[in-house]
LUMRO-323316 format. One line per 4 residues: number of its first residue (from 1); for each residue x, y, z of C-alpha. Coordinates in nm, 3 decimals. Example, Ala and Ser with C-alpha at 12.3 -4.5 7.8 and 13.67 -1.06 7.14 Angstrom:
1	1.230 -0.450 0.780  1.367 -0.106 0.714
This chain:
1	0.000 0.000 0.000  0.145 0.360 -0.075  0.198 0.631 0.153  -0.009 0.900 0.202
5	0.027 1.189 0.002  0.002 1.539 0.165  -0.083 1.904 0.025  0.051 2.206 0.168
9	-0.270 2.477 0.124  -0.162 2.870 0.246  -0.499 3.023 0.273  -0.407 3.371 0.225
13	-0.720 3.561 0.031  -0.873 3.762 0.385  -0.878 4.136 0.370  -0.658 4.178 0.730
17	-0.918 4.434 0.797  -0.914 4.408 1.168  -0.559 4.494 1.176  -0.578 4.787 0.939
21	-0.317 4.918 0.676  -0.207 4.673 0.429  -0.378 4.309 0.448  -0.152 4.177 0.704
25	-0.003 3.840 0.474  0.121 4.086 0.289  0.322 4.278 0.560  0.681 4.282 0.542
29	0.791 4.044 0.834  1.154 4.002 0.897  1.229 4.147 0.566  0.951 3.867 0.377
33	0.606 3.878 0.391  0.403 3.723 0.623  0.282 3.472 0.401  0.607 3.361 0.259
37	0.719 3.284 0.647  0.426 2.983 0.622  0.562 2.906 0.300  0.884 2.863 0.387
41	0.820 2.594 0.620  0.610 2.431 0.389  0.932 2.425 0.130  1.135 2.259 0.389
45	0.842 2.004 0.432  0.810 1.945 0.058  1.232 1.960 0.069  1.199 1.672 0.329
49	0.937 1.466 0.109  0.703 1.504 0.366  0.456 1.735 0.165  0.422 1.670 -0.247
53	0.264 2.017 -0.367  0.198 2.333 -0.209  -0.101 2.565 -0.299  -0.086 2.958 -0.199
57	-0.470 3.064 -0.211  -0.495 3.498 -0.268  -0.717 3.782 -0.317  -0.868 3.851 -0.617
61	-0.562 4.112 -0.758  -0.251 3.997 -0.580  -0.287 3.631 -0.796  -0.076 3.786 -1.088
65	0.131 4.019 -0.909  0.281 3.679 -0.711  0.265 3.465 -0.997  0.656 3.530 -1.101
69	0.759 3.478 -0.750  0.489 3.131 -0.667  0.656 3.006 -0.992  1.008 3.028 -0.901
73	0.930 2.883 -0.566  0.756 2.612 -0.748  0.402 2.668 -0.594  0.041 2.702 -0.714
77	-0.111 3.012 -0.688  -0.468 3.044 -0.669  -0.717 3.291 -0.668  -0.933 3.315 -0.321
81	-1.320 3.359 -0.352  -1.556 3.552 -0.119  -1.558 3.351 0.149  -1.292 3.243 0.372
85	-1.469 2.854 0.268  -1.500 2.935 -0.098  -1.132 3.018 -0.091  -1.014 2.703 0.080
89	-1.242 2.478 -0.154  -1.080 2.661 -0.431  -0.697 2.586 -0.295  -0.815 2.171 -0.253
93	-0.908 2.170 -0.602  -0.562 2.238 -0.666  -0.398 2.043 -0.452  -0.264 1.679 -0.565
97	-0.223 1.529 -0.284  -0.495 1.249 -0.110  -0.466 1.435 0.200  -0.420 1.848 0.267
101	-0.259 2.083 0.585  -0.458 2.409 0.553  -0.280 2.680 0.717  -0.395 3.048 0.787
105	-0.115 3.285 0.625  -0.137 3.500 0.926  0.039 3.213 1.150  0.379 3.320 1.053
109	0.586 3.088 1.284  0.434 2.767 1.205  0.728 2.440 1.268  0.797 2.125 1.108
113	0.743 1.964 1.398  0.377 2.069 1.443  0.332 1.989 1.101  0.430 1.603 1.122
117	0.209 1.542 1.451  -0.056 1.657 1.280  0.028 1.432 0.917  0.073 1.162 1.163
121	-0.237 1.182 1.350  -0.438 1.243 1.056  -0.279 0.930 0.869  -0.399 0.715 1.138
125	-0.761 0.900 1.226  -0.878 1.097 0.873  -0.825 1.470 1.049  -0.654 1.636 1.293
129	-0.677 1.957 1.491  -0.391 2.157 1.682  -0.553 2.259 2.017  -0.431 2.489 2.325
133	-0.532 2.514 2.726  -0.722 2.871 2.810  -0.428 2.973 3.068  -0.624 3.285 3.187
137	-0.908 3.254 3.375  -1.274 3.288 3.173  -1.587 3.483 3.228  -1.939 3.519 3.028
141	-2.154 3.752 3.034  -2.480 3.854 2.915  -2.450 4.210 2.910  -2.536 4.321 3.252
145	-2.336 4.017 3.492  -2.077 3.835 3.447  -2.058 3.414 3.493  -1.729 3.252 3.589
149	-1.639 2.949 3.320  -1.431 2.661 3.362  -1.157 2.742 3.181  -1.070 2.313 3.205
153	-1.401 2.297 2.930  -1.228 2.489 2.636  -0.990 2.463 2.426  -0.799 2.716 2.164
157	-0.759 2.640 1.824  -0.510 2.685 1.594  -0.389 2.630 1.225  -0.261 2.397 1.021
161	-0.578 2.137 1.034  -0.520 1.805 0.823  -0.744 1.597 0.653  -0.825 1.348 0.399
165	-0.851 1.573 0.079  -1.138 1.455 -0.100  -1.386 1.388 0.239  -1.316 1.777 0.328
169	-1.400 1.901 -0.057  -1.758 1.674 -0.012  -1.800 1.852 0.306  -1.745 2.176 0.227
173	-1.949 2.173 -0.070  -2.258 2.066 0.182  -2.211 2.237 0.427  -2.271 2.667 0.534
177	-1.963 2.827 0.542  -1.790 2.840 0.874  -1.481 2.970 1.076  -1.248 2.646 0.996
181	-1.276 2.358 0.815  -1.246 2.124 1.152  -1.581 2.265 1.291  -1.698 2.148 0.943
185	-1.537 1.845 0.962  -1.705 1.782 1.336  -2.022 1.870 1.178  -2.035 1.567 0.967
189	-2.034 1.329 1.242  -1.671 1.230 1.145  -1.397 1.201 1.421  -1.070 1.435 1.468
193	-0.797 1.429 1.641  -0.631 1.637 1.907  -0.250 1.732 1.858  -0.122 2.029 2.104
197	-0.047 2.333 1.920  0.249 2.527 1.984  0.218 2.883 2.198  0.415 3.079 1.892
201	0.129 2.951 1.636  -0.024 3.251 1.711  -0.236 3.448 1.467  -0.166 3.822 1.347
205	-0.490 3.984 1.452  -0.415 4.307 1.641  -0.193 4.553 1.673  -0.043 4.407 1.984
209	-0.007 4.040 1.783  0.183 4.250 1.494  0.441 4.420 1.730  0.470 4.075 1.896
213	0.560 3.908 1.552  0.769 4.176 1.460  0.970 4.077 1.796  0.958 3.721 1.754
217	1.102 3.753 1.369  1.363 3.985 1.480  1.536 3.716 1.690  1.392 3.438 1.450
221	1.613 3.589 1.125  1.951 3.520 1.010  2.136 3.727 0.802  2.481 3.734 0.630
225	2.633 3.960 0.367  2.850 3.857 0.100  3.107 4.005 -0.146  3.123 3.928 -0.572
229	3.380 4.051 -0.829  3.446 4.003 -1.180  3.623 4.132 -1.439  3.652 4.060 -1.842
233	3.830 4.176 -2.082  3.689 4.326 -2.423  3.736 4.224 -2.751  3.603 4.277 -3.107
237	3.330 3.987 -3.266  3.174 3.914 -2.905  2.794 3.964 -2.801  2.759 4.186 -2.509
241	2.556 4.065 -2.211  2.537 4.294 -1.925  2.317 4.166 -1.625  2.112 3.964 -1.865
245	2.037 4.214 -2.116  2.189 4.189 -2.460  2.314 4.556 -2.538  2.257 4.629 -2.901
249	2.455 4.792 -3.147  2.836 4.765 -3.007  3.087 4.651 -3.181  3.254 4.542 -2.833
253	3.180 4.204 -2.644  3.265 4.030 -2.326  3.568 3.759 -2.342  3.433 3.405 -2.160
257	3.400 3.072 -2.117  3.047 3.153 -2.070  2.836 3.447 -2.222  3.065 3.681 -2.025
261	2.817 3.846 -1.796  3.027 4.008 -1.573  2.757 4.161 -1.353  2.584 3.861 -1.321
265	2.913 3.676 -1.227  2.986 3.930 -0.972  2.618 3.845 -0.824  2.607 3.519 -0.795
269	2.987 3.547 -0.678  2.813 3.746 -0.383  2.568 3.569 -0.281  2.751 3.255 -0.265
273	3.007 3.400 -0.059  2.694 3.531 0.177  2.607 3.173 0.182  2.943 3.013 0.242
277	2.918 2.846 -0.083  3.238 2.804 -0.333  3.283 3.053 -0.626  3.136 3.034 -0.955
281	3.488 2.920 -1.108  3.427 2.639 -0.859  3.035 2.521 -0.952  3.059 2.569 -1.311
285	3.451 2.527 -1.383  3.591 2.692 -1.751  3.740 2.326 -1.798  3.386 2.182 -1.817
289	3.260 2.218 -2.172  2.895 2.175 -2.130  2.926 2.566 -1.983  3.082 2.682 -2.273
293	2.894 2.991 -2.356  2.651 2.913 -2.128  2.326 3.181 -2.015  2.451 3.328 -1.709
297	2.082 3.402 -1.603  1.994 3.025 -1.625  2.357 2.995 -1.434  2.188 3.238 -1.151
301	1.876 3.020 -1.144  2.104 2.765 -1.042  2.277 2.943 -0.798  1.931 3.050 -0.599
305	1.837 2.701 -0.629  2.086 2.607 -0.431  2.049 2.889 -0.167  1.664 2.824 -0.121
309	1.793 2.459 -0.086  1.947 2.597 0.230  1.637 2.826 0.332  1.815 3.121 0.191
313	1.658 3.403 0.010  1.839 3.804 -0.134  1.716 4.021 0.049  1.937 4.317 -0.129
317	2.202 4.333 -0.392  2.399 4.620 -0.500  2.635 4.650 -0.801  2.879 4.874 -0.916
321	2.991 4.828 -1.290  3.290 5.004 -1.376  3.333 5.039 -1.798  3.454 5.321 -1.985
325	3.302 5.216 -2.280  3.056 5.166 -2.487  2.820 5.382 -2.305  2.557 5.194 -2.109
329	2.396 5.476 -1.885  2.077 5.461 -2.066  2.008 5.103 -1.973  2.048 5.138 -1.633
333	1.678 5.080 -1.628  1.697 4.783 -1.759  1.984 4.601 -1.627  1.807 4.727 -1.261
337	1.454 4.545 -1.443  1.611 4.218 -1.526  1.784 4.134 -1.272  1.531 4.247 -0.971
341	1.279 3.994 -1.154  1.533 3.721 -1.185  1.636 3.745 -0.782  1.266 3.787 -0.726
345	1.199 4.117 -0.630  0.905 4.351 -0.794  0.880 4.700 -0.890  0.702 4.744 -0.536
349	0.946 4.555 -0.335  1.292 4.562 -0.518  1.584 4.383 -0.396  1.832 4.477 -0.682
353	1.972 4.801 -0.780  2.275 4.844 -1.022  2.530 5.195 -1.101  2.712 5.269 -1.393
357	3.056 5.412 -1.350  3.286 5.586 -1.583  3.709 5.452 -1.529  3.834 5.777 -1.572
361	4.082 5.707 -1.828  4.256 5.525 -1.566  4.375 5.170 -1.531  4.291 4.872 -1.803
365	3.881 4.923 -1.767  3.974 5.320 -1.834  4.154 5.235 -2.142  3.886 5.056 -2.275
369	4.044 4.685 -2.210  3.815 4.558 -1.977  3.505 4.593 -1.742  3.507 4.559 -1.393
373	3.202 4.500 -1.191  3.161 4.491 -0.774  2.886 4.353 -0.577  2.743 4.315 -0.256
377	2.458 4.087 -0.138  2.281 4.069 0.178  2.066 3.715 0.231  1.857 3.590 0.485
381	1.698 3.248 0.646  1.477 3.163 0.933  1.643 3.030 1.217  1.533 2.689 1.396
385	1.189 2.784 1.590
């Protein structure tokens, strides 16, 4: 008999009104967004095996704007609907696996470990809910007194629930919407089972939850800065690639084993070194043939493979490129365009810039023999929670 195979579903499509400003998923957390601390973890999960496909559910409007970055991380992105139910169903529909974790985007610091009691238990029951003790003491009231409660009699929940895929889409489609899919699930008549949740798992609500987050992910961040050079020489009968673009009309080109993209080099150059990862010369040696004039941007893809591997992600690069000629200050713009999109930044929340600068007349780059480019990249990962 196969294993079970899970789904990781991000529901992420609620306005965040009660917290005002910008829907809260969105918020920058740590230097990522809220929702892409959730995802994270679910990366490592899928990294592990333990999870076969995840699915990032959004507000109507925000599903293109991600799309770039959902399919570089190789996720689904899906478009929420007007109810928090309506989005969920429309996330499970997605989904490939025979059983699903559904986790509230606002849960930033969500662990592994939660994550596999809850797989486990729902493996061997069909569902299974992450549940926390009341610590303070409870009260009801009807408007004018106030009743003391047994605090013993309830029971917090929390996010990610798990269940068996297909049972929870014939459920939902029954049943009136409600405020998770295990009181649904309870509703049925079908059993559940109780994992403890985890104290952290808290949701982003108020004000006081955001500061709190904004604590937490402070100490919860790693962060390391890394160095990149690179430097070619120019010769006649050579395309020029500067940071992925190919610059038309020179008669001037880069001399490499690869397309010569000297900026793009000196990137990747820095954010392995951020990493603690060998050079470039190193991973894709000049004595290898198969990287003979090789795309340097497919070369980069590589390169952030390998630091997501590691639960790395830019969070800022900066490059100087040093060329006396031909004259390139007029594609500044685009240099800046192409490579933001290819680290995954957006024109709302860039993470690459890029400056021009003249030699001079001094040195080899000043007499036209070479460019020279310099570059510094700051990454970050989640620490152990």
């Amino acid at each position: 008999m196969s294993s079970p195979r899970w789904s990781f579903l991000i529901a992420a499509a609620g306005s965040g009104s009660r917290l005002g400003g910008a829907p809260k998923q969105f918020r920058q957390l740590g230097g990522r967004p809220v929702w892409r601390w959730s995802c994270d973890t679910a990366l490592s999960l899928r990294e592990s095996g333990r999870v076969l496909d995840i699915v990032l559910v959004l507000p109507d409007g925000q599903t293109e704007e991600l799309l770039p970055e959902c399919g570089k991380l190789g996720i689904t992105a899906v478009r929420g609907g007007a109810t928090r139910s309506e989005s969920v169903l429309n996330g499970l529909k997605e989904c490939r696996g025979s059983y699903v974790l559904i986790h509230d985007a606002a849960r930033p610091f969500i662990t592994e470990a939660l994550s596999v009691r809850l797989t486990e238990e729902a493996e061997r029951c069909g569902a299974a809910v992450p549940l926390l003790k009341c610590s303070d003491a409870l009260k009801k009231t009807d408007g004018c007194s106030i009743y003391p409660e047994d605090r013993n009699n309830y029971l917090l929940t929390q996010t990610p629930q798990a269940f068996r895929r297909e049972d929870l889409i014939s459920i939902m489609r029954e049943g009136a919407p409600a405020d998770d899919e295990a009181s649904l699930w309870m509703a049925s008549g079908r059993k559940i089972a109780q994992v403890s949740g985890e104290e952290a798992n808290f949701k982003i609500t108020t004000k006081f939850d955001w500061q709190m987050a904004c604590a937490l992910a402070g100490n919860m961040i790693e962060t390391r800065v890394g160095h990149g050079y690179d430097i070619h020489k120019l010769v006649r009968g050579r395309p020029l690639v500067i940071a992925g673009v190919k610059v038309e009309g020179s008669d001037l080109g880069l001399l490499g084993h690869s397309d010569a993209d000297l900026v793009t080099h000196a990137v990747m150059d820095a954010l392995l070194g951020a990493a603690g990862e060998p050079d470039i010369g190193t991973i894709f040696p000049a004595a290898d043939e198969k990287w003979k004039d090789a795309d340097s941007i497919k070369l980069l893809h590589k390169v952030l493979s390998m630091l997501t591997a590691k639960g790395w992600k830019p969070d800022w690069v900066d490059a100087t490129l040093n060329a006396q000629q031909p004259r390139l200050g007029h594609l500044i713009s685009s240099f800046r365009d192409k490579l933001n999109s290819e680290l995954g930044g957006s024109s709302v929340s860039p993470v690459f810039n890029i400056k021009v600068k003249s030699a001079e007349g001094c040195g080899s780059a000043g007499r036209g023999e070479c460019m020279i480019c310099h570059c510094v990249a700051a990454i970050s990962r989640k620490r152990a929670i």
